[in-house]
N, C-alpha and C positions, 0 to 999 in steps of 0.2 A: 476586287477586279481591277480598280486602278493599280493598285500599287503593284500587283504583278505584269500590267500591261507598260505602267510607265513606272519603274523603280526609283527615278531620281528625282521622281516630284513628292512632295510634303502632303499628308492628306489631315484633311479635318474634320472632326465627326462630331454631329451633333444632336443629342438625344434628351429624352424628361424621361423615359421609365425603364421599368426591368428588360425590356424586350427591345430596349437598345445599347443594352452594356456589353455585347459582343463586340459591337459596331466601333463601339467607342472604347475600347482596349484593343482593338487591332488597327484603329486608326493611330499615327504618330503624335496627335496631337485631339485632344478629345475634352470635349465640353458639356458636362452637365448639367440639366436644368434643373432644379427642389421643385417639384408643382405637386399636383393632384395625385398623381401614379405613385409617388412616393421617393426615397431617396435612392435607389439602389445606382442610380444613375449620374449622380452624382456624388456618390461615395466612388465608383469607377472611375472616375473622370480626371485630366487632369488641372483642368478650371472645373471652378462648382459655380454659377450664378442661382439667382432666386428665381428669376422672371427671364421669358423672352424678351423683354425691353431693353433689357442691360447685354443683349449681345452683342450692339451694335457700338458699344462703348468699348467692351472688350476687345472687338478686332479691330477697333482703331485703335487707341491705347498700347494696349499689350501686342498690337500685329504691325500695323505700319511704321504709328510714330515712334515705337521702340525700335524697332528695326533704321530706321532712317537715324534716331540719333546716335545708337552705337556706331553706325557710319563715319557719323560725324566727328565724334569720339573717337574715332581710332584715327584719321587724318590727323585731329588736331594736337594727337599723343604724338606723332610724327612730326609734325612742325614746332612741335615746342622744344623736341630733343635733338630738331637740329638747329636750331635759336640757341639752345642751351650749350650744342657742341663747338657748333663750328668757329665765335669768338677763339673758344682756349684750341681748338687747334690751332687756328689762324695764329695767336700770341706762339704759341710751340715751336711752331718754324718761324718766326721773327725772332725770338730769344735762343733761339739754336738749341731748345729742349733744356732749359736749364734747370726747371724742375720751379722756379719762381711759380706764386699763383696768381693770376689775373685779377680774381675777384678774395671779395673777402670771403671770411667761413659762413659768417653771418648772411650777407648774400646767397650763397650755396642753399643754405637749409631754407632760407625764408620763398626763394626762388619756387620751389614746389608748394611752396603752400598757397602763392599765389596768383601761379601760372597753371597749376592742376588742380587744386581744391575749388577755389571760390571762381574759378567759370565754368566748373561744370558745375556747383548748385546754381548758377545764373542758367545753365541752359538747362536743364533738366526744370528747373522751375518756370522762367518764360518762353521758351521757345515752341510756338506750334505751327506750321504749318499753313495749316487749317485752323476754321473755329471750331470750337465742339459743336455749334448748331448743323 
């Protein structure tokens, strides 16, 4: 019913047994729970947890702070490639395009390894938000 009343919103479903595997295959995003009822619900699903207790880790985990640091991540791909351009254009129209290189090659290759590698295992590894409590 929502998803035909509101088409552009995200739904999420979430179920432990047989008699919610409907629910959670027509929802866009669906979570099964392993308990009592058995698995059929989390073989449907497309998160599987054990417990109700780990839901609350998943939708912050895998729902917010995943979402907030792709955010992050895609600015920060943006200001490193225009850090990275606008030097050699800038040299371009000073040397009148002479095809000389600014920087060495060495610089070049080492440049991504670490201006894009090693700060995003720095944020991906300390960066939260929030505390997990």
């Amino acid at each position: 019913m929502v998803q035909k009343r509101k088409p552009d919103v995200t739904t999420l479903a979430i179920g432990d047994g047989a008699n919610d595997v409907n629910m959670i295959t027509a929802a866009h995003i669906g979570v099964g729970i392993s308990g009592l009822e058995g698995q059929q619900a989390a073989r449907a699903s497309d998160y599987a947890i054990g417990q109700f207790r780990f839901l609350k880790n998943l939708l912050f985990v895998h729902g917010r702070e995943a979402y907030r640091r792709n955010a992050y991540l895609i600015l920060y791909m943006f200001y490193k490639n225009v850090i990275y351009v606008l030097p050699i254009w800038w040299y371009g129209i000073l040397s009148f395009y002479s095809g000389t290189q600014i920087y060495d090659v060495y610089l070049y290759n080492s440049y991504n390894i670490f201006f894009t590698g090693m700060p995003i295992c720095w944020f991906c590894t300390y960066d939260w938000q929030y505390s997990k409590k």
